[in-house]
Steps between C-alpha positions, in 0.01 A plus 500: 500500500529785745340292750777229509782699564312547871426086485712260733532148391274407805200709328550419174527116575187546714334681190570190259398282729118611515541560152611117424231411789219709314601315126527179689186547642332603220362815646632755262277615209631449161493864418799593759686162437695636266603768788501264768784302284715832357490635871658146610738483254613855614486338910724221332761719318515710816572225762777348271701829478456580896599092531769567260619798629526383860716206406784753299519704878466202683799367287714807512440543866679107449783570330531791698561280797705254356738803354558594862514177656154577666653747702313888525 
Protein backbone atom coordinates (compact mmCIF):
# COMPACT_ATOMS: atom_id res chain seq x y z
CA UNK A 1 0.00 0.00 0.00
CA UNK A 2 3.06 2.13 -0.50
CA UNK A 3 1.47 3.64 -3.38
CA UNK A 4 -1.48 5.20 -1.42
CA UNK A 5 0.25 7.03 1.01
CA UNK A 6 1.35 9.33 -2.32
CA UNK A 7 -2.68 9.05 -3.50
CA UNK A 8 -5.01 12.23 -3.12
CA UNK A 9 -8.64 11.61 -2.84
CA UNK A 10 -8.98 13.22 -6.39
CA UNK A 11 -6.80 10.15 -7.87
CA UNK A 12 -8.03 7.59 -6.00
CA UNK A 13 -11.76 8.57 -6.69
CA UNK A 14 -10.74 8.89 -10.35
CA UNK A 15 -9.13 5.28 -10.05
CA UNK A 16 -12.54 3.67 -8.74
CA UNK A 17 -14.33 5.29 -11.04
CA UNK A 18 -12.82 3.50 -14.26
CA UNK A 19 -12.66 0.64 -12.16
CA UNK A 20 -16.65 0.71 -11.40
CA UNK A 21 -16.92 1.96 -15.24
CA UNK A 22 -14.78 -1.14 -16.48
CA UNK A 23 -17.15 -3.81 -14.09
CA UNK A 24 -20.12 -1.87 -15.24
CA UNK A 25 -19.17 -2.18 -18.56
CA UNK A 26 -18.30 -5.50 -18.53
CA UNK A 27 -14.87 -5.06 -19.96
CA UNK A 28 -12.77 -6.62 -17.31
CA UNK A 29 -11.73 -10.30 -17.68
CA UNK A 30 -12.77 -12.59 -15.01
CA UNK A 31 -9.26 -13.52 -14.15
CA UNK A 32 -8.35 -9.85 -12.65
CA UNK A 33 -11.95 -9.33 -11.23
CA UNK A 34 -11.08 -10.48 -8.23
CA UNK A 35 -8.22 -7.61 -8.31
CA UNK A 36 -10.23 -5.14 -9.93
CA UNK A 37 -12.74 -5.55 -6.73
CA UNK A 38 -9.85 -5.91 -3.70
CA UNK A 39 -8.08 -2.79 -5.36
CA UNK A 40 -11.61 -0.89 -5.03
CA UNK A 41 -12.31 -1.86 -1.82
CA UNK A 42 -8.79 -0.50 -0.86
CA UNK A 43 -9.90 3.09 -3.17
CA UNK A 44 -13.08 2.86 -0.84
CA UNK A 45 -11.40 2.43 2.61
CA UNK A 46 -8.97 5.16 1.55
CA UNK A 47 -11.46 7.93 0.52
CA UNK A 48 -13.52 7.37 3.79
CA UNK A 49 -10.50 7.99 6.12
CA UNK A 50 -9.22 11.19 3.96
CA UNK A 51 -13.31 12.14 4.07
CA UNK A 52 -13.20 11.33 7.65
CA UNK A 53 -10.23 12.88 8.51
CA UNK A 54 -11.00 16.20 6.84
CA UNK A 55 -14.24 16.59 8.73
CA UNK A 56 -12.26 16.10 12.52
CA UNK A 57 -9.84 19.37 11.18
CA UNK A 58 -12.53 20.96 9.58
CA UNK A 59 -14.40 20.63 12.99
CA UNK A 60 -11.58 21.62 15.24
CA UNK A 61 -10.67 24.50 13.04
CA UNK A 62 -14.80 25.12 14.25
CA UNK A 63 -14.60 24.98 17.62
CA UNK A 64 -11.53 26.71 17.38
CA UNK A 65 -13.42 29.71 16.17
CA UNK A 66 -16.23 29.58 18.27
CA UNK A 67 -13.65 29.31 21.47
CA UNK A 68 -12.37 32.70 20.39
CA UNK A 69 -15.39 34.29 19.30
CA UNK A 70 -14.08 34.02 15.62
CA UNK A 71 -11.57 36.39 16.34
CA UNK A 72 -7.51 35.50 15.17
Amino acid sequence: MAKEEKLTYAQAISELEGIVSEIEAENVDIDILAAKVKRAAQLIRFCRARLKGTEEEVNNVLSELERDGGKE
